[in-house]
C-alpha positions as CSV (number, residue, x, y, z in Angstrom):
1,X,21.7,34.6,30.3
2,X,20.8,31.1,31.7
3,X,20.5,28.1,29.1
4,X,19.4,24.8,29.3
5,X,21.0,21.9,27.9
6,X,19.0,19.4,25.7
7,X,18.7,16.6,23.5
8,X,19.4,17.1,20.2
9,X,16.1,16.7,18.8
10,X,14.4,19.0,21.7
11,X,14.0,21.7,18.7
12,X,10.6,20.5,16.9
13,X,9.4,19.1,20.1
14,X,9.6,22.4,21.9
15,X,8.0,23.8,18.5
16,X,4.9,21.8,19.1
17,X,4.8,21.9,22.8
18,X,5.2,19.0,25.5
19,X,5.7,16.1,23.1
20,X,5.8,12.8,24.7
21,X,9.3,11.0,23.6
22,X,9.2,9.3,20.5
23,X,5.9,8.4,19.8
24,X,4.2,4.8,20.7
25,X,7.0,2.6,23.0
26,X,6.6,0.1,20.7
27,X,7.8,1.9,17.7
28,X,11.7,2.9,18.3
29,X,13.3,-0.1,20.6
30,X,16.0,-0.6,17.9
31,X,16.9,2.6,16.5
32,X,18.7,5.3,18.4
33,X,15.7,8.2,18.9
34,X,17.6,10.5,21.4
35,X,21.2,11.4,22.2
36,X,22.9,10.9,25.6
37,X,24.3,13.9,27.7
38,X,27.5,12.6,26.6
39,X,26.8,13.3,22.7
40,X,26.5,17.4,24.7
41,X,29.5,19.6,24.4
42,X,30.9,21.3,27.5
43,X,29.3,24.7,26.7
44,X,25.7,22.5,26.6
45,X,25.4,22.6,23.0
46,X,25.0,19.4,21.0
47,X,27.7,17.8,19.2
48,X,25.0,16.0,16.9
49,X,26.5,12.2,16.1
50,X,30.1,11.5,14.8
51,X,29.6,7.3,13.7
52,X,28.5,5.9,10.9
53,X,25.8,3.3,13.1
54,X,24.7,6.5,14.7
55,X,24.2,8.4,11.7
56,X,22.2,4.7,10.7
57,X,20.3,4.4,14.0
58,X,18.8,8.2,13.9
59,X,17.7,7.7,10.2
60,X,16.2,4.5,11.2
61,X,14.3,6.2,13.6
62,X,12.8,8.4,10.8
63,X,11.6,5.6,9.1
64,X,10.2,3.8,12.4
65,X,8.2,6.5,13.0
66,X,5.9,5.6,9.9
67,X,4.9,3.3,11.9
68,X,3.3,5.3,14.3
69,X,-0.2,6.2,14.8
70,X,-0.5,8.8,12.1
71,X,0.8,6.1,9.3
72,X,-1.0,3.3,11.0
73,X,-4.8,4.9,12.0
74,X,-4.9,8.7,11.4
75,X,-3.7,8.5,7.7
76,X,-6.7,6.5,6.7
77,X,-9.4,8.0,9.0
78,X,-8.2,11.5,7.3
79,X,-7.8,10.5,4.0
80,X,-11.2,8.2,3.5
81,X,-13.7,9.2,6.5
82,X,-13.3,13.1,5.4
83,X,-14.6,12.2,2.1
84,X,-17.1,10.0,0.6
85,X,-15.6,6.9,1.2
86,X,-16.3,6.0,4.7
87,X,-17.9,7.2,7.5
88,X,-16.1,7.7,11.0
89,X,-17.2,4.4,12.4
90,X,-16.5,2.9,15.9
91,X,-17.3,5.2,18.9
92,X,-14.3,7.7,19.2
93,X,-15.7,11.7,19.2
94,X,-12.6,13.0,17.8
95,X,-13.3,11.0,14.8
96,X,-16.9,11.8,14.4
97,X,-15.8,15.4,14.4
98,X,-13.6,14.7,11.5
99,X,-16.2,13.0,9.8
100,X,-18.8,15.8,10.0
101,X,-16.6,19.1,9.7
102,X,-17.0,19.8,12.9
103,X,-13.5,19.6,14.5
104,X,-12.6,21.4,17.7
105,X,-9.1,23.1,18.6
106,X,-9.1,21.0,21.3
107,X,-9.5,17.8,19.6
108,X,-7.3,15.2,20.4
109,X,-6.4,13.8,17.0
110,X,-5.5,17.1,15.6
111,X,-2.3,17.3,18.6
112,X,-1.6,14.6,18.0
113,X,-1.1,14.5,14.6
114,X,0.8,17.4,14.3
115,X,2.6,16.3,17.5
116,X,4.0,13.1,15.5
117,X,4.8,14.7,12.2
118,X,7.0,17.6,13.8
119,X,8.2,14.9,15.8
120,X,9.5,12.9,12.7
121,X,10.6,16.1,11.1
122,X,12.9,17.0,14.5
123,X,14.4,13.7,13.9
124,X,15.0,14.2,10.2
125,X,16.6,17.6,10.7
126,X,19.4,15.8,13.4
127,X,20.4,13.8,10.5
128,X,20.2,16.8,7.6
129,X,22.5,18.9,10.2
130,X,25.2,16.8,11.2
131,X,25.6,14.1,8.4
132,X,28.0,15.8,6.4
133,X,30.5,16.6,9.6
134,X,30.7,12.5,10.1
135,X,34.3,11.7,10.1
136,X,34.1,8.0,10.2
137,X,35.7,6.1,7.7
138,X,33.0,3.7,7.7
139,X,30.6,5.9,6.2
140,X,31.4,5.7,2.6
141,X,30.4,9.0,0.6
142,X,28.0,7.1,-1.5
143,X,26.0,6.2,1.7
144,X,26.7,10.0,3.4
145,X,24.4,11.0,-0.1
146,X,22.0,8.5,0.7
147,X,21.6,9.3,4.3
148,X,20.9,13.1,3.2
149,X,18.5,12.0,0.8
150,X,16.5,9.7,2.6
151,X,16.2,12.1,5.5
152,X,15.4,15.0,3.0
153,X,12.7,12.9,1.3
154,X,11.1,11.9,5.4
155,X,11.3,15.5,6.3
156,X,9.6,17.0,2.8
157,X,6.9,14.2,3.0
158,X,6.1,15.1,6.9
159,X,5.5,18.8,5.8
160,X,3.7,17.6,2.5
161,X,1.0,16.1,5.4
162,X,0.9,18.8,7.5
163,X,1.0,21.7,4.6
164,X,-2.0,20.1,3.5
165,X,-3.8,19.2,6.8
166,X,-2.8,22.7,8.7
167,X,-1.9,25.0,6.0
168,X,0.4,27.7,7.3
169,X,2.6,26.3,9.8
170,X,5.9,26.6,11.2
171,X,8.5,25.6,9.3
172,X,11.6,24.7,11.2
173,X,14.9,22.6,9.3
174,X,17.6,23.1,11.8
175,X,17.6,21.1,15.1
176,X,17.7,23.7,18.0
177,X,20.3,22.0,21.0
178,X,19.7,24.7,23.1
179,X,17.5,27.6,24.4
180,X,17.5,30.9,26.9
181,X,14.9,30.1,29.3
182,X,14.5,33.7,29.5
183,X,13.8,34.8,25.9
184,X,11.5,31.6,24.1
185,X,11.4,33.3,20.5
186,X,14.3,31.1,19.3
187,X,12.2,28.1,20.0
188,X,8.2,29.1,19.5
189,X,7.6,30.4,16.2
190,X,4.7,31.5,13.8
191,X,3.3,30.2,11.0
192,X,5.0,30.3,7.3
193,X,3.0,30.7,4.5
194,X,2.2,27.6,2.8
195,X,4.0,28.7,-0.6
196,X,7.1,28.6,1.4
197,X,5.9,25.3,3.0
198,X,5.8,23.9,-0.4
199,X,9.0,26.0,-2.0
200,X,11.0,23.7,1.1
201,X,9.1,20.8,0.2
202,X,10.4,20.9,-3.1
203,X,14.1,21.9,-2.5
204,X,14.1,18.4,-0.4
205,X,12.7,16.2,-2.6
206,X,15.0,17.6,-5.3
207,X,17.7,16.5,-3.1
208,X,16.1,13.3,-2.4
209,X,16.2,12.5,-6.1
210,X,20.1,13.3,-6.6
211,X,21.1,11.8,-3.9
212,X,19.0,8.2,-2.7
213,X,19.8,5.0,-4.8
214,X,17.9,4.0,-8.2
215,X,15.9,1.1,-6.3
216,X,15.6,-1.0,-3.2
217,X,15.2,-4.5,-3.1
218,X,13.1,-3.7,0.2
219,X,10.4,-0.9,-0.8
220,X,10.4,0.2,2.7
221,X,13.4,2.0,1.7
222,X,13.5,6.0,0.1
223,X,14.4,5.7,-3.6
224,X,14.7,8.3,-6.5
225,X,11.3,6.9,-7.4
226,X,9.9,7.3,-4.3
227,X,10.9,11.1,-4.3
228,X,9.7,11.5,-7.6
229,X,6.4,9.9,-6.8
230,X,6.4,12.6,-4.1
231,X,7.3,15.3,-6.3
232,X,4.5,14.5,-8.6
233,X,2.0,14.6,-6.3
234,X,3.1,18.0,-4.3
235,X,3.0,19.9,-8.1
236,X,-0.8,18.1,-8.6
237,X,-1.7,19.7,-5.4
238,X,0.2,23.2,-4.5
239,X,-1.4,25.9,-6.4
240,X,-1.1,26.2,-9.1
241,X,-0.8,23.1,-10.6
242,X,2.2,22.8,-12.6
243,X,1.0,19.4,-14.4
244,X,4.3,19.4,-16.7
245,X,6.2,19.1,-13.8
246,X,3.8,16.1,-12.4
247,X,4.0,14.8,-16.3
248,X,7.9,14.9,-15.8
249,X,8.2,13.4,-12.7
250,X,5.3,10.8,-13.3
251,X,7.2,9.6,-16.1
252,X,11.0,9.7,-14.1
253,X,9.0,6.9,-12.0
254,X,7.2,5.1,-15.1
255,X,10.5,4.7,-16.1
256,X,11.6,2.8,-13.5
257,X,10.0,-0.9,-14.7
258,X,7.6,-1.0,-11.7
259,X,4.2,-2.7,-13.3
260,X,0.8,-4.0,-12.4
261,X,0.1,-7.2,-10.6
262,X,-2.0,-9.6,-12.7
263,X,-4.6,-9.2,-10.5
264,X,-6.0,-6.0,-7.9
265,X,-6.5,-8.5,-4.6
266,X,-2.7,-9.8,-4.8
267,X,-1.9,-6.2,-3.5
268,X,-3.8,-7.0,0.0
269,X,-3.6,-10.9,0.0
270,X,-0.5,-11.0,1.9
271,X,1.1,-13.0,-1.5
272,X,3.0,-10.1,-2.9
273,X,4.5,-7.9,-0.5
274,X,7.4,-5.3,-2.4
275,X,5.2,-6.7,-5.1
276,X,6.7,-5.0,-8.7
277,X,3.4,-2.7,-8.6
278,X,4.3,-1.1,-4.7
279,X,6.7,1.8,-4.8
280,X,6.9,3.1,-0.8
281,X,5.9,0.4,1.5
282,X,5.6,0.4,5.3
283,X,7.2,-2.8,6.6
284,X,6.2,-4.7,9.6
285,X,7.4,-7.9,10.7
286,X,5.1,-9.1,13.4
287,X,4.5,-8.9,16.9
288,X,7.7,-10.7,18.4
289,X,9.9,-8.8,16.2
290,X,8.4,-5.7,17.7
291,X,7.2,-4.2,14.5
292,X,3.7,-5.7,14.5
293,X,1.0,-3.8,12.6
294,X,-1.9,-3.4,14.8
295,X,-3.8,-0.4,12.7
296,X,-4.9,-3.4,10.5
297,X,-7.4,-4.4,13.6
298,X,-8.9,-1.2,13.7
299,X,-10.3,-1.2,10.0
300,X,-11.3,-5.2,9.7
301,X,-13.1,-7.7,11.7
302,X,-16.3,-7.5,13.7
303,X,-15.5,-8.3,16.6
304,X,-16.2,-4.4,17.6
305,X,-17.6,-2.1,15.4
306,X,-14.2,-0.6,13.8
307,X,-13.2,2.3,12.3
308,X,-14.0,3.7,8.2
309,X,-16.9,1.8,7.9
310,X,-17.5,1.8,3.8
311,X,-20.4,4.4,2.8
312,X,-23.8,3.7,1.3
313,X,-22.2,6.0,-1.9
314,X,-19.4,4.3,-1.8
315,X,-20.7,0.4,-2.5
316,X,-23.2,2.1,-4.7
317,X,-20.7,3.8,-7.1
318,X,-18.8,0.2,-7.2
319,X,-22.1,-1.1,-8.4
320,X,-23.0,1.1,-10.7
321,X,-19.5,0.6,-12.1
322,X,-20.3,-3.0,-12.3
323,X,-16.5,-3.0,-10.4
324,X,-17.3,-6.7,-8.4
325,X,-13.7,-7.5,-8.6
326,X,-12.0,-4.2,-6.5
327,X,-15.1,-4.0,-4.6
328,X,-15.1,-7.6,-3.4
329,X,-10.8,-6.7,-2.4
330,X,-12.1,-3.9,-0.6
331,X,-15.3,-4.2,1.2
332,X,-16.6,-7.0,3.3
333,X,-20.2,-7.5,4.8
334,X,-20.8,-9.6,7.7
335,X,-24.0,-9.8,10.3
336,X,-23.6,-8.2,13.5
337,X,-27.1,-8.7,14.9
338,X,-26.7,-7.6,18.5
339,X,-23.1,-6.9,18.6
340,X,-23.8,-3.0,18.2
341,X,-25.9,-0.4,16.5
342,X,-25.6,1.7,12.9
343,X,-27.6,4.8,11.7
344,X,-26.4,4.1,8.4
345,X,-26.6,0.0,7.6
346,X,-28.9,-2.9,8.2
347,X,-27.0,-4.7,10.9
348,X,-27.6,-7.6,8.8
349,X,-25.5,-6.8,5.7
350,X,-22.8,-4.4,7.6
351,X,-19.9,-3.5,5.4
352,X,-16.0,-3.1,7.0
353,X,-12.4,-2.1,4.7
354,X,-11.3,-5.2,3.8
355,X,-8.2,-4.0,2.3
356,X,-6.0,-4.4,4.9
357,X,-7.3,-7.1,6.3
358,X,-4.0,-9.9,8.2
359,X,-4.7,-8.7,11.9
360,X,-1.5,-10.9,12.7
361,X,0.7,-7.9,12.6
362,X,2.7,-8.6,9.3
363,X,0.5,-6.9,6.8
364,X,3.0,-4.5,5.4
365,X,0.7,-0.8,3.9
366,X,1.5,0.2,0.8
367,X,2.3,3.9,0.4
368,X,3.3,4.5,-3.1
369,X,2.1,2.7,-5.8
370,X,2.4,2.5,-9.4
371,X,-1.6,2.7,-10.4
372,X,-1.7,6.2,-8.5
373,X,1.3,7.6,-10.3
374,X,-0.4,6.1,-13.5
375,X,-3.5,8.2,-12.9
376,X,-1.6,11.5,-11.8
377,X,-0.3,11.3,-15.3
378,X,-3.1,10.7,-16.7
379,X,-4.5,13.9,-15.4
380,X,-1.3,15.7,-16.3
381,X,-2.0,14.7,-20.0
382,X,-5.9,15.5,-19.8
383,X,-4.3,18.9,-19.3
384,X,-2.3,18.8,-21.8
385,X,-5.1,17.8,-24.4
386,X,-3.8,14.4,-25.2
387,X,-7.4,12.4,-24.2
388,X,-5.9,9.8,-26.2
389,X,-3.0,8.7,-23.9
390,X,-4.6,9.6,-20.3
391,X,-7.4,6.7,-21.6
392,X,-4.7,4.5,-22.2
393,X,-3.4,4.5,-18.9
394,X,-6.8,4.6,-17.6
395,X,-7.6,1.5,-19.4
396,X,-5.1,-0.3,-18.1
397,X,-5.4,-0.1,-14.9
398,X,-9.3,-0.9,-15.4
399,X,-8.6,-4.3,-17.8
400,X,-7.1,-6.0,-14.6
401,X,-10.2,-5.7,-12.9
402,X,-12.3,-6.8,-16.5
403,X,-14.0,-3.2,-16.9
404,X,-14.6,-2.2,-20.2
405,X,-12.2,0.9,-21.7
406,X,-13.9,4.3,-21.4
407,X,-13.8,6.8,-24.5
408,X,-14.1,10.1,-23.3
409,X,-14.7,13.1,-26.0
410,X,-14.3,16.1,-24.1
411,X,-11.7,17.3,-21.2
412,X,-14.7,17.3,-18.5
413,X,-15.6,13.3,-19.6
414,X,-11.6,12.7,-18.9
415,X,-11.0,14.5,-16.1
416,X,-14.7,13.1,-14.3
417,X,-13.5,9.4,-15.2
418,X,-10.0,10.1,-13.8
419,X,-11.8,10.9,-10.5
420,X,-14.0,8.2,-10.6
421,X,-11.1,6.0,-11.2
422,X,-9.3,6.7,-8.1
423,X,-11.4,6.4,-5.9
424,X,-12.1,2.8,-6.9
425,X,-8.9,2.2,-7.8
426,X,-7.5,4.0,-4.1
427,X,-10.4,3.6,-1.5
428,X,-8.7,3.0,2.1
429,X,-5.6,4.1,1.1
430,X,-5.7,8.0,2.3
431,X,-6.4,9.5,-0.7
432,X,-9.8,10.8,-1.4
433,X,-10.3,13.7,0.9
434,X,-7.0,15.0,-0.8
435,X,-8.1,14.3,-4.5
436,X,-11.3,16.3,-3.5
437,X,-9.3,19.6,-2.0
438,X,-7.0,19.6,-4.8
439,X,-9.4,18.9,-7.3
440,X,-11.8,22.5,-6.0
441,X,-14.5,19.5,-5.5
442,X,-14.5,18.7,-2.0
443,X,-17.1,21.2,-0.8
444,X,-19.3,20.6,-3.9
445,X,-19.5,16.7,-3.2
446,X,-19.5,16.8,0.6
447,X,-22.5,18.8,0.9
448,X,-24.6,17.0,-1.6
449,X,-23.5,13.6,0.3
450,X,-26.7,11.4,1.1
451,X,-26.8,8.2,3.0
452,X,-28.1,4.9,1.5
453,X,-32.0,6.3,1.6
454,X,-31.0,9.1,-0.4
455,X,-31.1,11.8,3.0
456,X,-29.0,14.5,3.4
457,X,-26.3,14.1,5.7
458,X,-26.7,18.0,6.7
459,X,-22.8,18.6,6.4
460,X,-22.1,22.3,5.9
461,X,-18.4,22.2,4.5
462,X,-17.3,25.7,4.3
463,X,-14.0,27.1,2.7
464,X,-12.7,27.5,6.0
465,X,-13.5,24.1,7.3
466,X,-11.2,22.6,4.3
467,X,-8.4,23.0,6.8
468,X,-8.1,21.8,10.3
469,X,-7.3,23.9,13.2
470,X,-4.2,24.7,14.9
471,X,-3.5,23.0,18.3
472,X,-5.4,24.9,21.2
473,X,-2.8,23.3,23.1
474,X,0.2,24.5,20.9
475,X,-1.6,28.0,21.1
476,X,-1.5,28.0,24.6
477,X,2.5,27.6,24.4
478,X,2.7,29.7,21.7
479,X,1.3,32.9,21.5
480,X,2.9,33.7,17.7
481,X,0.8,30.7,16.3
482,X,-2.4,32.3,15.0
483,X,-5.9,30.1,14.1
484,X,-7.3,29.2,10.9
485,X,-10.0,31.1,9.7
486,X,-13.4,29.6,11.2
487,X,-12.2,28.0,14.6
């Protein structure tokens, strides 16, 4: 039986295919992303990592990797140019596929999405496997828990994207170090149900929560809020809903003293950065300390036509709101006579995100944060009957932007202004297209979406098109990987 010796991280990437190292070159110069043939055993196999800076440099590498392309472009264009929020923008096919629901298998951003997030996960799974056989006295057992929990709360959160993105996929949470070249099955497998996806999801984020530290004085580090916050949403979106357990764990991270800033535009100003309000931040430092955020440039500026451009619906349902303060923090309007054309906007008065909006590379993007977790709960007690308190939490989250309280009298009025709150409250920030799927709303508001003279945007959003397809080129590799229904 002949084997092959490999890195210790070789598992997910063989999973998924030829898988560039990494991701971008710019992400991982610091922290250790691979192993040397001399962390390989005799017999081939990996001896995983046996230092405490190792242990530190691999899990650093798990968080580098949210700065990738996913965290830094892909997130956004997912989350807000599926929906109603933006359209595709700029000139990239892929993304006007996305846009319209009409995605190929062979379409570059789906590999490469899942490309980076099993990536990630093959990192997280060399910590999860060989952090408790670290013998070094420098590792105190208080950080060995925090290690486990940090990596369990990367790895749940990469599956929670996928899950949702791919639906049944294969689930993999041991690092495979080597394989017979002559009998693959170890290394290509097929899809697990979602239910299980979620069911593993759930049993790391539990373990992300006894183990990581109360808080962070950086929020670019995993905390028990954090993996609360995470837990909340995952039981708001697997079916079905178990809205105690997002009342429960909402509460675990109200709990924690995180509050509002005073005002909505000190969240993207550049002023307040691990602000009180941000829970899970992804930190970057700049250009010459090699952590510059350049996703920033694709979303703001006109100096080419960039990506999520704001939708007619969109600036409309901020003005019917009368919302002048979040709209003005999140949607700019310049004139770009000449510079390109628009099917959808006078080039006159063309709108761009203007949330993230410091194209100098140190504009940190907030992940987590405290007025989403405010408004999960608040659906969590519109469930629960209490109108009463899900308008109170409501409310205060619109007072900092000087809107007046709403008084809703039935469970529908509630659970309609929840909705409308976040996505006002959220735009540009990857959640929308998810609030729709989880919500049973996506198809219904999709296909009634008109542009700004009231047309019909002819999308034909089907049940089947809620998820994306697998990888053509994964299939190719992988003959137990079966398509989604409708590709």
């Amino acid at each position: 039986m002949r084997k092959v010796k490999t890195y210790n991280y070789i598992g997910a990437i063989l999973l998924v295919g030829a898988f560039l190292l990494g991701c971008d070159d710019f992400l991982d110069r610091d922290p250790l992303s691979k192993l040397t043939n001399e962390d390989l055993g005799n017999d081939g196999k990996s001896t995983g990592f046996t230092t405490a800076s190792q242990a530190e440099a691999i899990l650093a590498g798990c968080y580098g990797d949210f700065r990738n392309e996913y965290f830094q472009l892909d997130y956004y264009v997912n989350g807000d140019a599926q929906a109603d929020n933006a359209y595709a923008g700029a000139d990239n096919p892929n993304n006007f596929q996305i846009d319209e629901y009409a995605i190929e298998s062979v379409n570059n951003n789906v590999l490469r999405d899942w490309r980076y997030l099993y990536g990630t996960i093959a990192k997280a799974n060399t910590v999860l496997d060989h952090i408790d056989s670290v013998a070094d006295a420098a590792l105190t057992e208080t950080r060995r828990a925090e290690i486990k929990g940090e990596a369990a709360f990367v790895r749940a959160y990469m599956y929670f994207e996928l899950v949702r993105q791919y639906g049944d996929i294969p689930l993999l949470v041991h690092e495979i170090t080597e394989w017979d070249v002559d009998d693959e099955t170890k290394i290509y497998l097929s899809r697990t149900p979602q239910a299980e996806i979620y069911q593993q999801i759930i049993k790391d984020l539990e373990l992300a929560v006894a183990n990581t530290r109360a808080a962070a004085a950086n929020k670019n580090v995993v905390t028990k809020s954090t993996a609360h916050f995470l837990l909340a949403k995952v039981y708001a979106t697997v079916e079905p809903h178990d809205w105690a357990k997002v009342n429960e764990h909402a509460d675990a991270v109200l709990a924690a003293g995180f509050e509002l800033l005073p005002e909505f535009d000190q969240l993207w100003d550049g002023t307040q950065e691990n602000s009180s309000e941000a829970i899970f931040e992804i930190t970057y430092d700049g250009w010459d300390a090699g952590t510059g955020n350049w996703g920033a440039g694709m979303f703001y500026g006109i100096d080419w036509k960039k990506f999520n451009t704001p939708t007619n619906d969109l600036v409309a349902a901020f003005d019917a709101e009368g919302d002048e303060i979040r709209k003005n923090a999140s949607i700019r309007f310049a004139d770009v006579t000449g510079k390109w054309s628009d099917r959808y906007w006078p080039l006159t008065n063309f709108p761009y995100s203007y949330k993230y909006r410091n194209t100098s590379g140190t504009q940190n993007y907030i992940l987590f944060r405290l007025a989403d977790i405010m408004l999960l709960k608040a659906e969590a007690l519109t469930d629960a009957g209490d109108l009463e308190g899900a308008a109170d939490l409501v409310n205060e989250i619109r007072a900092r932007v000087d809107l007046d309280d709403i008084i809703p009298t039935t469970d529908a009025d509630m659970v309609q202004a929840i909705a409308k709150e976040r996505r006002l409250e959220l735009v540009f920030e990857g959640q929308r297209w998810y609030d729709l799927k989880r919500t049973g709303k996506a198809i219904e508001v999709m296909n009634a979406f008109r542009d700004g003279n009231g047309n019909s945007l002819g999308y034909q959003l089907t049940e089947d098109r809620l998820l994306w397809p697998i990888p053509q080129n994964e299939r190719d590799k992988n003959e137990k990987l079966t398509q989604n229904d409708g590709y």
